[in-house]
N, C-alpha and C positions, 0 to 999 in steps of 0.2 A: 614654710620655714626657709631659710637663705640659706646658704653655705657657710656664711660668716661667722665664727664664733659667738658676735655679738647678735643677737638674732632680735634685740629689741631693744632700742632708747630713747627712753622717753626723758623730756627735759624740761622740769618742773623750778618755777622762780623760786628760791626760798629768801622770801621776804624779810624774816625774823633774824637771818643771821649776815647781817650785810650785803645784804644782793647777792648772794654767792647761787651757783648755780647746782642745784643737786640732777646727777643725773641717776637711773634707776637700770643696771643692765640686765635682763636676762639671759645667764651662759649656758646653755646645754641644759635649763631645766632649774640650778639656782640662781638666787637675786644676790645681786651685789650691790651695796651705797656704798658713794663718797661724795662726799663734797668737793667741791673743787671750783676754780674759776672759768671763766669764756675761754684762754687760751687752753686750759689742760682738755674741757669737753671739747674742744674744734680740733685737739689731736688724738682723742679717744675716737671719733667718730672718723675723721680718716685712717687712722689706723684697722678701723674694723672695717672699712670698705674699698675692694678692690676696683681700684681704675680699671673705668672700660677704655676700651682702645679704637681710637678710630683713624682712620685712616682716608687722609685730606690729599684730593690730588685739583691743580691748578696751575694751571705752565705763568702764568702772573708770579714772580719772586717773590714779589713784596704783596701781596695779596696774600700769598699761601704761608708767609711769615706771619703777618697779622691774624690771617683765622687760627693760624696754628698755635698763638699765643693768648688768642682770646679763651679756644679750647682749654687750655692747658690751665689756665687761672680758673676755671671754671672746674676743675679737677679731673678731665680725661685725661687720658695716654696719648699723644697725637704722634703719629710718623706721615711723615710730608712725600710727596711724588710729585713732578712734575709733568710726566710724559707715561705712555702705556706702558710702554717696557719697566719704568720702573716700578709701575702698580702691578703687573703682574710675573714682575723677578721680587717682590713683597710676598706677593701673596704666596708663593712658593713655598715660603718659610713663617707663615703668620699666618693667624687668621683675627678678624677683627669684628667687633659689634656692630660698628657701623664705617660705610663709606661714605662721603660727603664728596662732591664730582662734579666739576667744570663741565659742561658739554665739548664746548671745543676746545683739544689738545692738540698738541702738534703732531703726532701719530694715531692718532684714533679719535673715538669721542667716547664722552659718558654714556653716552648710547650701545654703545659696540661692547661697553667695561659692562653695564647690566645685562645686556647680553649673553655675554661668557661666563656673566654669576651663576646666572640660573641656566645654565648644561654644567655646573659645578656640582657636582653631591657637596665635598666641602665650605664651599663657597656659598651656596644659592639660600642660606637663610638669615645672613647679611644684609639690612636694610642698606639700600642705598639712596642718599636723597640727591638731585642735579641741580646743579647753579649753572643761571645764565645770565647773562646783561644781554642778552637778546628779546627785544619786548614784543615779539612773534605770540601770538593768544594762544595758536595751535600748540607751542612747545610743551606744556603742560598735556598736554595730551598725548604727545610723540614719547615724551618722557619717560610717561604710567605704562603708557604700552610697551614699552623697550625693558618695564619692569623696575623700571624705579619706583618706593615708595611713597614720596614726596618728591617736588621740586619749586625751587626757590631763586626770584629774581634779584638777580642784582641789580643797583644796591639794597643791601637789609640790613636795618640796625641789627644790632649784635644781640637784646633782646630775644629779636622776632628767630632768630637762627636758633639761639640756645631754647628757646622753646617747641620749637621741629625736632630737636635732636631729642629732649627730655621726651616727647610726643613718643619716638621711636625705641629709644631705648634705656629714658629716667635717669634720673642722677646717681651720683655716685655715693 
């Protein structure tokens, strides 16, 4: 069972009364109907699910703008870093489901950031996945070992990314 109030909904056509959409919730044990349309269920169903939060770092501006917008239409919580000191003056005060992590920053790498996850007690069960535009075969390998769970070459449709991240830690 989730956390969520809503612990179950299921989203059945009802054909017979003008496409309207019946959803069916189970709250804490009883059943509740309504009917309602596409926008009332897409705001029942965010409502009962808390955004996870991930936490994007990328010293690219406009790269770490774009994913972090991609995330966020995709319904995560995104906070953006560019450099080590800000991911871990972050992580000071947060903690997050997932990391998503450039290799090369301008202070450290995502190497050195998986690193310091895992001698975290708080920190070290944080998936983290690495982005590179480095087309090195080995990277993928330096990566797993450094303790990243995935990693991922730039460039990647937007697709193939939001399915690594669902992979690690499902939608919302």
């Amino acid at each position: 069972m989730s956390d969520s109030p809503v612990t179950l909904l299921r989203i059945v056509l009802d054909t017979d009364s003008n496409d309207k959409i019946r959803d069916v919730a189970e709250n804490q044990g009883s059943i509740a109907h309504r009917n309602c349309g596409a926008n009332e269920l897409m705001n029942l169903a965010a409502d009962s699910c808390q955004k996870k939060r991930i936490l994007v770092i990328d010293d690219d501006p406009h790269f770490l703008k774009v994913l972090a917008m991609l995330l966020a239409k995709a319904g995560f919580e995104v906070i953006k870093a560019a450099n080590g000191k800000e991911v871990f003056d972050t992580l000071e005060n947060a903690t997050f489901d997932l990391i998503l992590s450039d290799i090369d920053l301008p202070d450290t790498t995502g190497l050195e950031i998986c690193r310091r996850l895992s001698q975290s007690s708080i920190h070290q069960h944080i998936p983290v996945i690495l982005m590179s535009g480095r087309l090195d075969d080995d990277m993928k390998a330096v990566a797993l070992a450094a303790g990243a769970k995935d990693f991922v070459s730039k460039p990647f449709a937007p697709e193939f990314l939001l399915a690594k991240v669902d992979t690690h830690i499902g939608k919302c």
